[in-house]
N, C-alpha and C positions, 0 to 999 in steps of 0.2 A: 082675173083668172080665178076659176072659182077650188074647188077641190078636188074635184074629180080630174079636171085639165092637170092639176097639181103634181098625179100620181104621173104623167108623163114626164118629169120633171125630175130633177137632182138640185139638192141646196147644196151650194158649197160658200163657205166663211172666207170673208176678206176681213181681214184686220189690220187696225193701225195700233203698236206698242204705244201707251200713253204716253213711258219716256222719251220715245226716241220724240215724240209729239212734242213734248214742252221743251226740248231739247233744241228741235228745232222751231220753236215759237222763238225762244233767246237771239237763234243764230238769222231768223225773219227778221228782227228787229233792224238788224243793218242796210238789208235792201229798199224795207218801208220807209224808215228815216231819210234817206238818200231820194227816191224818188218822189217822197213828199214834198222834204224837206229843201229841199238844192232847190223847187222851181219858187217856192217859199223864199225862201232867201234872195234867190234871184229878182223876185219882183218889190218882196218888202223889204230890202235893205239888211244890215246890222241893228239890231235893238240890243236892249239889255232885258231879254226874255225874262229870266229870275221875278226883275223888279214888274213886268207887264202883267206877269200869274200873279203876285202878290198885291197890285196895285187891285185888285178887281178883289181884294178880303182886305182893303187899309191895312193892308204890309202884315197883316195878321196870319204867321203862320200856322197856329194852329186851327183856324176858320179853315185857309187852304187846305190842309192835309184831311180834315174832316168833309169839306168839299170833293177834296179827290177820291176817297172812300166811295160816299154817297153817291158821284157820280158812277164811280167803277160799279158798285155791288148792281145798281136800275140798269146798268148799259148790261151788263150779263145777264140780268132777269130777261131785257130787252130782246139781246141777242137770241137769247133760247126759247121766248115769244117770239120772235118774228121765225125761226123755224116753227116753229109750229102752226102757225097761222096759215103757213106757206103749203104746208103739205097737208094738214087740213082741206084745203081748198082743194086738192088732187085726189084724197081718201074719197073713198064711196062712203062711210062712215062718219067721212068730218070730224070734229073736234074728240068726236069718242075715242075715235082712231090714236091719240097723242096721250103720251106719259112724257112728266116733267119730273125728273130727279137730279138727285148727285152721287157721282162714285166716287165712296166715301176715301175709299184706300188715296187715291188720289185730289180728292178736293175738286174734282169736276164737274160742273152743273152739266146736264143732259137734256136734249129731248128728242124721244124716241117716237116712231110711228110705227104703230102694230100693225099696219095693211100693207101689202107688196104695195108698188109703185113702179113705174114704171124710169128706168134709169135718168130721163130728162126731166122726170117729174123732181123723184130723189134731188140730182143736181140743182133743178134749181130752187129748193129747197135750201141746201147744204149754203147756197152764194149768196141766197137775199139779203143777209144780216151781214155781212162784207159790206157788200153794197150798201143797204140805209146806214149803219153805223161807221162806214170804212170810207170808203170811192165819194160818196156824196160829200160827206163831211169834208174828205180832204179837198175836193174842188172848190168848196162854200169857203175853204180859212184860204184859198188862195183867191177869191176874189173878195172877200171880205178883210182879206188880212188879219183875222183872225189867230192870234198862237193858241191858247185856250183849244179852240175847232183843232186846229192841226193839231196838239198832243193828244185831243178826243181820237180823232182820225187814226193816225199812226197807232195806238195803242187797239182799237178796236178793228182794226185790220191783221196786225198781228196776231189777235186773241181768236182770228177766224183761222188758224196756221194748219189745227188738227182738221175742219172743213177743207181745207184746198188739199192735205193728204188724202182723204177720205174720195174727191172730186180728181186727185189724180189716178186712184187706184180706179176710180168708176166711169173714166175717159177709155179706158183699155175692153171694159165691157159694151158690147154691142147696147146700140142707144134706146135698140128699143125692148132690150130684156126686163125683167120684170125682179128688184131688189126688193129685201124685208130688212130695213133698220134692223140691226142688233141688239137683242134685248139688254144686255149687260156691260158687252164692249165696246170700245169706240171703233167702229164699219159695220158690216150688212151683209146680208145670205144672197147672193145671186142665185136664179135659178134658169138651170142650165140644161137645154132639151136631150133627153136619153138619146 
């Protein structure tokens, strides 16, 4: 949609409050756990998980906690690369199209796309990084048996919480409307025919 088409057009703002976000990232945790974890258990038994994360740093836990760092800080870089890659791919622009930051007030990494999109484009943007970081993982630790992969999984499925708000606000817009990431806030300008 170029500019001119533009002016038939109205932007109105959808937004998701950060807090009520991480708010319900916390309150995610229970249902991710649960359908991860239960078919997890179900097929690999009772371990004593504690000593199997430890066993993998020679019971060293300071290796571990520095490992779980290291992993967390690359799986968010990850996450906010694979959006961008994602919608790159859909920008008429490409990768010029994409800013990578963080809003500071909150500690949230970001990445944004400056080109409308068209809402299925958008979504599936928003879900890719669930998916390689989330879905994929957790099925690999349940047939790998894997716990390591499953606290990957769970934890980078829940860190997608404010994605699936942003994906339910943008299931109610017609699919094939044309949204613009939000330059500052967490959601997007729809734009909506006069």
């Amino acid at each position: 949609m170029n500019q001119v088409t533009l002016k038939n057009y109205t932007k109105e703002a959808r937004l998701i409050n950060l807090y009520k976000a991480n708010a319900f990232s916390l309150l995610f945790f229970i249902p991710v756990i649960l359908i991860y974890g239960v078919p997890f258990y179900l097929i690999w038994g009772r371990q004593d998980y504690i000593e199997i994360m430890r066993g993998y740093f020679d019971g060293n836990s300071v290796h571990l906690a520095i490992a779980i760092l290291l992993v967390t800080v690359l799986g968010i870089v990850l996450h906010e690369l694979i959006h961008g890659i994602t919608w790159a791919i859909f920008a008429k622009r490409g990768f010029k199209s994409i800013k990578f930051g963080i809003i500071l007030k909150m500690i949230t990494p970001y990445c944004h796309c400056k080109e409308p999109l068209t809402t299925k484009q958008y979504i599936t943007g928003a879900i890719t990084p669930s998916i390689i970081l989330g879905f994929i993982p957790a099925l690999a630790s349940l047939v790998m048996g894997s716990f390591p992969l499953l606290i990957f999984a769970i934890f980078f499925t829940v860190g997608a919480a404010g994605d699936f708000m942003i994906i339910r606000l943008m299931l109610k817009e017609d699919q094939n409307s044309l949204v613009l990431d939000h330059p500052s806030e967490a959601g997007y300008y729809v734009f909506v025919k006069n």
